[in-house]
C-alpha distance (Angstrom), angle and dihedral (degrees) to the residues before:
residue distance angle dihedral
X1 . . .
X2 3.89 . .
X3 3.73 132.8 .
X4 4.17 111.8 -93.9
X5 3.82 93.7 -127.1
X6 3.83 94.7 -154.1
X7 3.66 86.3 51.0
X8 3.49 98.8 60.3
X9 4.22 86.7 36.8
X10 3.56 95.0 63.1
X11 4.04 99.6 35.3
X12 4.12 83.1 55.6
X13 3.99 85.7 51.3
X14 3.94 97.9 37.8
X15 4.18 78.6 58.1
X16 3.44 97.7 45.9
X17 3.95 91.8 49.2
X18 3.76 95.5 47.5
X19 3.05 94.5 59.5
X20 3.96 96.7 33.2
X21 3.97 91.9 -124.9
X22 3.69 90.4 150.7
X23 4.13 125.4 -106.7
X24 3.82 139.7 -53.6
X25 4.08 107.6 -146.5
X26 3.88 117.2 -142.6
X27 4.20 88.8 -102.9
X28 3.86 94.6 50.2
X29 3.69 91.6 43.7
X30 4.01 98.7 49.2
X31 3.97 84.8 45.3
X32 4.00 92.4 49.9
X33 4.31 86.1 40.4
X34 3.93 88.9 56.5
X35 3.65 102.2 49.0
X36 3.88 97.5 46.9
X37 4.15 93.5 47.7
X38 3.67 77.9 53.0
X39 3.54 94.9 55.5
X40 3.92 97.9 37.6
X41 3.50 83.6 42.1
X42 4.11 98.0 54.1
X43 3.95 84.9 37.3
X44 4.16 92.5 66.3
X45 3.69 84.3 77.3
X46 3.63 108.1 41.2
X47 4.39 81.5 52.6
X48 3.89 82.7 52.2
X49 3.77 90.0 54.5
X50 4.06 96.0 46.1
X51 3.99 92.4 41.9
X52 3.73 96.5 54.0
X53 3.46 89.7 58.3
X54 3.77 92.5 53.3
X55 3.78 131.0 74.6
X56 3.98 104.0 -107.7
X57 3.67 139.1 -163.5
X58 3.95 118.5 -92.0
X59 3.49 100.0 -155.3
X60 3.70 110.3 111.0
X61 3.62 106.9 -117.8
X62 3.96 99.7 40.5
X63 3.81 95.2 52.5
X64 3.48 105.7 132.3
X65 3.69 96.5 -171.9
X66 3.81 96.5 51.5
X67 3.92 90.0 44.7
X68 3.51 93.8 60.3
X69 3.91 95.1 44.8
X70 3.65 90.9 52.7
X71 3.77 83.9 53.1
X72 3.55 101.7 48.6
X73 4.22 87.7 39.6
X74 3.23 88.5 75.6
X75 3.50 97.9 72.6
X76 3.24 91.8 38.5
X77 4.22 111.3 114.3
X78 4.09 143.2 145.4
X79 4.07 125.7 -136.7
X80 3.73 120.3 -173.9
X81 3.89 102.7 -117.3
X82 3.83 120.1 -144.1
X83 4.34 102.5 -131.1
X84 3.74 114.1 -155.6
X85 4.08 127.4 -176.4
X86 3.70 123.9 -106.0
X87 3.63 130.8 160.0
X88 3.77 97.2 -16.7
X89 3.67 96.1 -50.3
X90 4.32 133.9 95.5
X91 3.66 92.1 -123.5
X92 3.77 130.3 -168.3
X93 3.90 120.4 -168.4
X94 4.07 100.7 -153.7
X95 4.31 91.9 177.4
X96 4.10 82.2 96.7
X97 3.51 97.1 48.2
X98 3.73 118.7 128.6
X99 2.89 118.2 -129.3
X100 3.72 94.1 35.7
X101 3.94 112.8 -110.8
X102 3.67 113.0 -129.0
X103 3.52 99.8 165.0
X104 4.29 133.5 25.0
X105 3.23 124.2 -139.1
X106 3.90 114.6 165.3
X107 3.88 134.6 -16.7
X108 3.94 110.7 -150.6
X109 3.65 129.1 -164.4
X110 3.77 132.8 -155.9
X111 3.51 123.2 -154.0
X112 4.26 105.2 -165.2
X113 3.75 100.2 -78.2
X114 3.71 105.3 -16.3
X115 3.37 114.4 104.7
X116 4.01 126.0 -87.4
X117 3.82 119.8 -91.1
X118 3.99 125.7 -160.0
X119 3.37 107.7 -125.7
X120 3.63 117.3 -130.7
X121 4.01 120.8 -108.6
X122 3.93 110.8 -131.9
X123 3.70 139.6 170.2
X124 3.44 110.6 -100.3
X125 3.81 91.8 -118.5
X126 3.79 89.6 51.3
X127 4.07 96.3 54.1
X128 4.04 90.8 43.0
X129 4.47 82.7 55.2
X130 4.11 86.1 41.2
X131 3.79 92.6 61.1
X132 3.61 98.8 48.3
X133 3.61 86.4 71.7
X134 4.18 136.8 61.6
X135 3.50 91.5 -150.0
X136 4.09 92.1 51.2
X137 3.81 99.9 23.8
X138 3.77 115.7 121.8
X139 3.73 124.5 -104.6
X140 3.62 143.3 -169.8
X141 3.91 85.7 -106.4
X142 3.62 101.1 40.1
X143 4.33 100.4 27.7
X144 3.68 134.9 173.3
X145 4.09 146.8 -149.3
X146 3.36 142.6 174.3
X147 3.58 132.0 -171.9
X148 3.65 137.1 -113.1
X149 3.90 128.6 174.5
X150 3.64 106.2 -41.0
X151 4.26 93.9 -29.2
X152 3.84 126.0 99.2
X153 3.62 108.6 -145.5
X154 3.55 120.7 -153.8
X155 4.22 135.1 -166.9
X156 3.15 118.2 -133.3
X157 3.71 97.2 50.4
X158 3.63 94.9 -131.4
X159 3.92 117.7 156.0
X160 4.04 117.3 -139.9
X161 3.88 110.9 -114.4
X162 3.72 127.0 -179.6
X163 3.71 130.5 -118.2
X164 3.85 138.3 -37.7
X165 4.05 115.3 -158.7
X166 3.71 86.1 -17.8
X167 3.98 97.1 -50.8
X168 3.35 120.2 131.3
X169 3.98 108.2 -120.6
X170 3.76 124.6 -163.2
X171 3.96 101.1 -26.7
X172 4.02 122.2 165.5
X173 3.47 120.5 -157.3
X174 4.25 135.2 -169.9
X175 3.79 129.5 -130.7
X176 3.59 100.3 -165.9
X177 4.15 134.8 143.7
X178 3.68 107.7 -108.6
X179 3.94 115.0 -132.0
X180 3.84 108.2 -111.6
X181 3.65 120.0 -101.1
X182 3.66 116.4 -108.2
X183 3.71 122.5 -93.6
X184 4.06 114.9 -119.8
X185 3.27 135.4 -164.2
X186 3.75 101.9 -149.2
X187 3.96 120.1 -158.5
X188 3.77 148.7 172.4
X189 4.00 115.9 -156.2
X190 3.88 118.3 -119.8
X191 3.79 138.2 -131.1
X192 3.73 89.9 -97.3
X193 3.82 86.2 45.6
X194 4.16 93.1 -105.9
X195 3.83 118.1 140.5
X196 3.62 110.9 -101.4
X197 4.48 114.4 -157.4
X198 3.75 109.1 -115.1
X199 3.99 110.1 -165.7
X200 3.99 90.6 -161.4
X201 4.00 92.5 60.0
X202 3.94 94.3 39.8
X203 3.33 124.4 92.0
X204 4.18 115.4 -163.0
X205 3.91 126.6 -129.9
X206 3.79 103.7 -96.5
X207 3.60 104.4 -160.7
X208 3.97 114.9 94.8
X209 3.81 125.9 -46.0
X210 3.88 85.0 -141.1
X211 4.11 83.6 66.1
X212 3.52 91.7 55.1
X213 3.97 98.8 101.2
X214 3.68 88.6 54.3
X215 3.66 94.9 40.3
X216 4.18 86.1 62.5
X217 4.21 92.4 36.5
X218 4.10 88.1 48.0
X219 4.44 91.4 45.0
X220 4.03 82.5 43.6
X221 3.58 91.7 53.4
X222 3.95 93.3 47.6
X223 3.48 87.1 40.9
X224 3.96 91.0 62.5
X225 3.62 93.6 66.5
X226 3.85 98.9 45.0
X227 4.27 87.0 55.0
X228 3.77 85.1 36.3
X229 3.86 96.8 -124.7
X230 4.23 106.9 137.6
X231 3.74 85.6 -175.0
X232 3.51 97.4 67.8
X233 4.01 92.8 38.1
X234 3.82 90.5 59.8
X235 3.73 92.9 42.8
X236 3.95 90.8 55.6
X237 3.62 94.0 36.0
X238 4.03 91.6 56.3
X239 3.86 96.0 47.5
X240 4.04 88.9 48.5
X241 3.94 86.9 51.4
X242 3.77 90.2 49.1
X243 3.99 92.4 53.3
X244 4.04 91.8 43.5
X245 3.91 84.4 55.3
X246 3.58 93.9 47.5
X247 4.05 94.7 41.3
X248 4.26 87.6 58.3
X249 3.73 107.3 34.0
């Protein structure tokens, strides 16, 4: 379930009043609300990393590692990827993607009715040394890519192509996590010239409602330094800490 975005708006402003810290417009807010779902966002995995190297509880609901799979399965998605020839290579450029991929996982390829086969991520160095040989040479069974910039590369140079009598025919396709969309803050401006919510031009955090105490702490924190209070900064700052410690040991 997603983050309410005017939710975690007005709890960062009910804050800020209390304690008469000053005031976070719309624009500084949806900037501030973008960077830290980026960061709690990129953070799911480096978690992942320490907790599978940690003994962890069993019991279902306290299962770190499972938690933050389900989080990060959510942005988890496939789109079949048109492949086109260019110097020598099947090349894919992912840069226009939509959704943005911010992670790979796996690049499959369909050959007509035979089944689909991952093909293997190399170095670039290590798939130009792979086709010098018969043994190691790619093939349409056993194929290979590396990439470079925003471009997939892909040995054998085999273009995708559509469908004959209905069968699929030579058809790649992208496991990747998508990056998450950004959070908005959507308004209308009153009579009195105040900022009114609109749901239709909003657009909610989509990371984990279980993040959403950290999502206000971490905003808070930023939010310190664009009213210029340190006080409130290093208050926010040391509560988020606490729940990152808590979330990985």
């Amino acid at each position: 379930m997603a983050i309410n975005v005017n939710t975690v708006y007005t709890t960062v402003l009910a804050i800020l009043n209390k304690e008469q810290r000053g005031y976070l417009t719309p624009f500084e807010f949806n900037t501030l609300a973008e960077q830290v779902q980026l960061e709690i966002f990129e953070k799911y995995f480096e978690d992942l990393n320490v907790v599978f190297r940690t003994p962890q509880n069993s019991t279902e609901f306290a299962d770190r590692v499972k938690t933050l799979e389900e989080k990060i399965a959510t942005f988890e998605t496939s789109a079949a990827i048109a492949v086109t020839i260019a110097s020598g290579f099947g090349e894919y450029d992912f840069s226009a993607q939509d959704p943005k991929v911010h992670r790979f996982g796996d690049v499959e390829f369909q050959n007509g009715s035979l089944l689909p086969v991952t093909i293997e991520k190399v170095s670039k160095h290590e798939l130009l040394m792979a086709r010098r040989s018969q043994l190691t040479s790619p093939t349409s069974s056993n194929p290979m890519c590396f990439i470079e910039g925003s471009k997939i590369k892909i040995l054998p140079a085999i273009a995708s192509a559509g469908s004959v009598n209905g069968s699929p025919v030579k058809i790649y396709t992208l496991d990747y996590v998508k990056k998450p969309a950004p959070p908005v803050w959507g308004f209308t401006v009153g009579a009195v010239g105040q900022y009114i919510y609109a749901t239709a031009a909003s657009t909610d955090f989509e990371i984990s409602n279980l993040d959403q105490a950290e999502t206000v702490l971490k905003i808070l924190a930023y939010a310190g330094v664009v009213v210029r209070d340190s006080e409130i900064t290093q208050a926010a700052a040391s509560q988020a800490a606490v729940i990152d410690q808590q979330q990985i040991s």
